[in-house]
N, C-alpha and C positions, 0 to 999 in steps of 0.2 A: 430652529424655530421653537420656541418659549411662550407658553400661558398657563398664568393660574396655576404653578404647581406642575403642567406636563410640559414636558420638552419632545420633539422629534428630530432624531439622528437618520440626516442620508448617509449612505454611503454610494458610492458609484464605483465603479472600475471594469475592466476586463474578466478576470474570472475570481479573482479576490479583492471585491471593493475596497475602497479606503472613502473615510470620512469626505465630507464635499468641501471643498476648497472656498477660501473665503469671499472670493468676487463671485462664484457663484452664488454662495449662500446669500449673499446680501440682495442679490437680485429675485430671490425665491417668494413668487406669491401664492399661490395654494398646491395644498395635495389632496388625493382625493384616490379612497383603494375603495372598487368593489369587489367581496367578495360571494363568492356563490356555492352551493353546497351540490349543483346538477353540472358543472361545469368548468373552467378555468375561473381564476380571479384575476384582476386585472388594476391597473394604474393610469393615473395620469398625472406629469408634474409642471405647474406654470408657471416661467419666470419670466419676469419683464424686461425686454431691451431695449436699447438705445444706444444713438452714435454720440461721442461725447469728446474724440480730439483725432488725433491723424492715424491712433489703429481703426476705426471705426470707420476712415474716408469710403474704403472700397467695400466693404461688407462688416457685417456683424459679429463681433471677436466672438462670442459665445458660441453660435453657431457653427465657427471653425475647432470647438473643444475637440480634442479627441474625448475627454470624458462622456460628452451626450450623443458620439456613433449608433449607431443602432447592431443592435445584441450584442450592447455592453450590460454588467447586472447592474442592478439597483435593488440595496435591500432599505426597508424602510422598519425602523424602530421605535415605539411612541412608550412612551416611560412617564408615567402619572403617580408620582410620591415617589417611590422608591421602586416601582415595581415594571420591567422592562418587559411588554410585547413584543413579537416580531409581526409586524403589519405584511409585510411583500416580500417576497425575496423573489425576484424576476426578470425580465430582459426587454429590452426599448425595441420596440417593433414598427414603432411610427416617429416621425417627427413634423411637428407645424408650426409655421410662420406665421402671424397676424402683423401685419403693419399698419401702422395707424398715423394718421395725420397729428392729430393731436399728441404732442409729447408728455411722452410715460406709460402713454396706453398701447404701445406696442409688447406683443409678446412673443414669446416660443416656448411650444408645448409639445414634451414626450411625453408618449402614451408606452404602454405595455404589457404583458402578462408575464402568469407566472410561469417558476422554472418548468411545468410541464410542458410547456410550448419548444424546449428544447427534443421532447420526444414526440412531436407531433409534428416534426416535419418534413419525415422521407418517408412514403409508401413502400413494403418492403413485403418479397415471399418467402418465407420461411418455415420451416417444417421443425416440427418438435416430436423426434421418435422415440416413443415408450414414456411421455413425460406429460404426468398431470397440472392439471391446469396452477396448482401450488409451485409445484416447480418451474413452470415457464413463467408465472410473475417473479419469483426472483431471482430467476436470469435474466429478463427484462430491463430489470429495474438496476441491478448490480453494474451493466452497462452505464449507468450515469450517474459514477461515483464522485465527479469531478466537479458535479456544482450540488453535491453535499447530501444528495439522494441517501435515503436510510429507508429499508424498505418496512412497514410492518402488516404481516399478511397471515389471514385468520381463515383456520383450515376452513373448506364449507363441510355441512352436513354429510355429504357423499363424495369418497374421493373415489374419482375415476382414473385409474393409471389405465392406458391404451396399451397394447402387447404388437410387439411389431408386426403380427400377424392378423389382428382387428382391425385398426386405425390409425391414422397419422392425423394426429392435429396441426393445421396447417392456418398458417396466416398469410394471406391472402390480399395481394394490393390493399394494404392496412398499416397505418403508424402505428408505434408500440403502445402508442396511448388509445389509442381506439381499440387496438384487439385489446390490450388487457379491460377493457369495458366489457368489450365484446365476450371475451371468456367467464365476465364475473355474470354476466345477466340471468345463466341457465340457475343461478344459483339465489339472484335476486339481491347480489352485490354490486357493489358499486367500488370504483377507483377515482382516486385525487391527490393532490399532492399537495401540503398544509405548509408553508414556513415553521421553523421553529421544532423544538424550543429553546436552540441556542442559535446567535446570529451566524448566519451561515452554513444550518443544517432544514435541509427539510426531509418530510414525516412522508412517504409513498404509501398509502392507506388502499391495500384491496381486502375487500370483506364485506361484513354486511354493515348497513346504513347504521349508524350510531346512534341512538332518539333514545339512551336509558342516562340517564347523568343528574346528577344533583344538580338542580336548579337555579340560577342566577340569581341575583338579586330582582326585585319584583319591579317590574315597569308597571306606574300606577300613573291614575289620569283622575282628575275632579276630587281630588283629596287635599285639600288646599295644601296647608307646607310639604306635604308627603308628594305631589306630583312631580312627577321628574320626563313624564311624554309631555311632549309639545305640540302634536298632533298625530291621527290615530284615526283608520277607518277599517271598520271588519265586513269578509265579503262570504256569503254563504253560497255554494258551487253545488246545485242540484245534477250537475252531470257526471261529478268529480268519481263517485262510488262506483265499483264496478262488480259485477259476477262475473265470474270464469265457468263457461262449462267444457269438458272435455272426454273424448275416450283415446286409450292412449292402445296401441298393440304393443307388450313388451316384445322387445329384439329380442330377450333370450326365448323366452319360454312361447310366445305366438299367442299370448293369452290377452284377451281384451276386459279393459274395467276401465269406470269410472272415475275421473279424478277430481276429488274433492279440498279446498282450501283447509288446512290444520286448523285445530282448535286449541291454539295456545292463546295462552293468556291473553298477550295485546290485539289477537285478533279476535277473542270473544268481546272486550271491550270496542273494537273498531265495529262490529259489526253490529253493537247493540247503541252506539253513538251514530253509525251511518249506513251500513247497508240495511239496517233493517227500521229505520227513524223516517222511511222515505217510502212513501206510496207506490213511486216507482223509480224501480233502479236499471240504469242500462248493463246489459248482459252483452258476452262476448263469447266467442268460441277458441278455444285452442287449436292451432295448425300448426304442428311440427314435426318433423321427422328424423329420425336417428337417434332415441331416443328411449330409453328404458323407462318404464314407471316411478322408480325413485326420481330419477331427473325429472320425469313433467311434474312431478309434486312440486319441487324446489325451485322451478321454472315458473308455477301458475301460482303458489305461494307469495312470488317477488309480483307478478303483475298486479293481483291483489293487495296487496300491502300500499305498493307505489301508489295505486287510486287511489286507497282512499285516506294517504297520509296530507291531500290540501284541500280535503272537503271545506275547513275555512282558514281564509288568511287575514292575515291583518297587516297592515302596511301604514307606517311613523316615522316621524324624527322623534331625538330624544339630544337633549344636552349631556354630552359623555362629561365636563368636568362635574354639572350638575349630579349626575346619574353616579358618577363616582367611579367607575371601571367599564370599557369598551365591552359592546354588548358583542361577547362572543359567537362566532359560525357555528352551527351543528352542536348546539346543548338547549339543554331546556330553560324554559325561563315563564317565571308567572306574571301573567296580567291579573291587573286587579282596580276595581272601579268603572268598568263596562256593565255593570249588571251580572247578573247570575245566567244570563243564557250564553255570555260569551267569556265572562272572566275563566280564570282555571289556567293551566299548564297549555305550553306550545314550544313546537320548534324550532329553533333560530333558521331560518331557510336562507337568507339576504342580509348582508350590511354591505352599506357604504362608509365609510369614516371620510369627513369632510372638513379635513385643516389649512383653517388661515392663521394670521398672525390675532392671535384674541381671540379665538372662537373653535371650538372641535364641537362640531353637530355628526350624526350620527342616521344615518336611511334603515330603516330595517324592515323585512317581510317575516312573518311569523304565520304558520300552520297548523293546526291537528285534522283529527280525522271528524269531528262533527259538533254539534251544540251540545254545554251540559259539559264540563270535564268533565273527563273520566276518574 
């Protein structure tokens, strides 16, 4: 599929795709990749069928592919000038038939996500003795070598190695993709798995949330030749900000204190953009047990952050050959020509990429923490 300068490359196969064959590709009407930065990313791809001589009398030749079986891979490539994305790299989890009276308008559409759906799908108990939460992500993750997994994982604050005579960290009726969430949250990390950035490899990301990066090109709106948003609505979320209070009993020492949210940098600016921008902010209590003072810091740190990282969103399409390059997941990017109370820096939280033949439009959700950049 070809426009304007971008082209997009399926590939499909087993566990080492090869490019799409050419009955299929001719039948190819749109693609269409969400992805998300709280969650998996996912696909969908439509092609149109019809019966057209005597393979087609009893059913649908395409339908019989073994190429579009489900949890075969599909990686999806889109390359604008010279410069190659990897869009998807994932596995067909659904398949659907449309048939339609009218000829040509019948379809068939796989859907699917990405390669982390390979580790989310047996519940499993497991015990990892004398091994910090560092070390059981990548033994995790070194288990699925085989559809290109590369792990990269960033120590936390506090490393907690267990002694086999304290504790046994145990995973517990849990996918490997849900516990390593599960392990990153006391720390206020997060886990996902990125295509790229060569075809055929993806990026296993445990650590903390990404939001520092040199910023995209400017998505601007009401600037005549310089507009490149097509539409654009921003939503200000009074509930979004949160306080944490808590007292914590240290395990070692029996000694109780307070625990207070850090005063680094991005969170002196989050709280002077929105916890504190707000007559009234909702408060929550800490409840957790097992648990030493360093940890609830790191633990009530991350709950904090996560609030009030969508105090406002903004939600667009934008014309990606117009706009010039696919508005990247998880980097910054400036809006500009909202006005001063909403222009400034945001996080990419959502896109969709929306390819037909002639047309690559683009969905995105955008974040920060309050009115006024920072």
């Amino acid at each position: 599929m070809a426009l304007l300068g971008t082209n997009l490359t399926v590939l499909i196969g087993k566990t080492l795709p090869r490019p799409i064959p050419r009955f299929l590709l001719e039948e190819l009407d749109s693609v269409e990749v969400t992805q998300s930065d709280d969650g998996k990313s996912g696909f969908q791809i439509v092609f149109r069928v019809g019966r057209a001589g005597n393979k087609d009398s009893k059913d649908y030749q395409m339908i019989k592919s073994p190429l579009l079986e489900v949890f075969n891979r599909v990686i999806l490539v889109v390359t604008i000038g010279a410069k190659p994305q990897v869009l998807m790299d994932g596995m067909i989890t659904n398949r659907e038939l449309s048939p339609n009276v009218r000829p040509g308008d019948s379809t068939f559409t796989i859907t699917g996500e990405d390669i982390s759906i390979m580790m989310d799908l047996e519940e499993k108990t497991q015990t990892y003795v004398a091994q910090d939460e560092v070390t059981i992500a990548r033994k995790i993750i070194l288990q699925y070598t085989k559809y290109g997994l590369k792990p990269n994982i960033i120590n936390p604050p506090l490393k907690n190695r267990p002694t086999r005579n304290s504790w046994i960290p145990l995973q517990s009726n849990k996918t490997d993709f849900n516990y390593l969430q599960h392990i990153g949250k006391r720390y206020g990390f997060v886990f996902y798995v990125t295509p790229g950035p060569a075809t055929g490899v993806n990026t296993a990301y445990w650590g903390p949330p990404k939001q520092q990066s040199q910023p995209q090109d400017p998505l601007t709106v009401n600037m005549g030749p310089f507009s490149n948003v097509e539409s654009i609505n921003l939503q200000y979320d009074g509930l979004s900000a949160t306080k944490v209070k808590a007292s914590v009993q240290d395990r070692k020492t029996n000694k109780i204190r307070k625990i207070k949210e850090s005063e680094s940098d991005r969170r002196r600016l989050a709280k002077k953009s929105a916890l504190s921008s707000q007559s009234a902010v909702r408060s929550r209590r800490f409840c957790q047990t097992g648990v030493d003072t360093k940890e609830a810091d790191a633990y009530i740190q991350g709950m904090v952050d996560s609030s009030v990282d969508d105090v406002i969103t903004a939600t667009g399409e934008i014309d990606v050959v117009r706009y010039g390059t696919p508005l990247v997941l998880r980097r910054l990017v400036v809006l500009r020509g909202v006005g001063i109370t909403y222009d400034g820096l945001y996080y990419v939280k959502n896109v969709t990429h929306k390819l037909q033949q002639g047309s690559y439009k683009q969905d995105f959700t955008l974040t920060r923490e309050g009115l006024i950049s920072t």
